[in-house]
C-alpha positions in Angstrom: 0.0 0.0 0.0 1.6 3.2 -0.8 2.5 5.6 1.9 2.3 9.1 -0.2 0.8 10.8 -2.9 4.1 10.3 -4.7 4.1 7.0 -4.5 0.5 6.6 -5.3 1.2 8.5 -8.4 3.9 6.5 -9.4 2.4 3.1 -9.4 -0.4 4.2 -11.2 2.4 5.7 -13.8 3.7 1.8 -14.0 0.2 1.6 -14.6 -0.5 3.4 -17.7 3.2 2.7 -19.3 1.9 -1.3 -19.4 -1.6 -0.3 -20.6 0.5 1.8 -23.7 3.1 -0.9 -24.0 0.2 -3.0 -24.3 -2.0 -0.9 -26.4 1.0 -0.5 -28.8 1.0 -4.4 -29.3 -2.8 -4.6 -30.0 -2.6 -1.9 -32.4 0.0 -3.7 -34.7 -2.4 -7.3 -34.5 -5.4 -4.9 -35.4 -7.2 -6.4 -32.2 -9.8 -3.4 -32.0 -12.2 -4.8 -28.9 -8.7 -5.0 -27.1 -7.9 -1.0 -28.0 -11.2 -0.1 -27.0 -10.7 -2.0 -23.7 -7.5 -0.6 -23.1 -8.9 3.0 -23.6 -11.5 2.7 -20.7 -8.6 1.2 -18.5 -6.5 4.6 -19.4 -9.1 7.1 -18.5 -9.7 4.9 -15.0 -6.0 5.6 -14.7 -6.3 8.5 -15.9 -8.8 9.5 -13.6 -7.2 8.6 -10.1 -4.2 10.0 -11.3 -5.3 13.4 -11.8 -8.1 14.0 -9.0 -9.4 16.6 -7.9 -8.6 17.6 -5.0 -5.2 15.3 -4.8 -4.6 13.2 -1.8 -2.5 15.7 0.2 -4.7 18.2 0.0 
């Protein structure tokens, strides 16, 4: 469990870089119900990553 912000942020950073890695390899197989999938699991990402307020406030 992550102790800070910081360290909340970067996991979800390791996060998002294998969703793109991943994303990247579905793209080149033309797998398009795995992009789509992969989008929604970006914007959850996306979405604890740049809350409003963040966690230290």
């Amino acid at each position: 469990m992550p102790t800070n912000e910081k360290e909340y942020n970067g996991n979800l950073f390791d996060q998002l870089s294998v969703v793109e890695r991943i994303e990247r390899a579905a793209k080149s197989g033309n797998m398009d119900n795995v992009i789509a999938e992969i989008e929604i699991l970006k914007m959850e990402i996306n979405r604890k990553l740049y809350q409003k307020p963040p966690l230290s406030e």
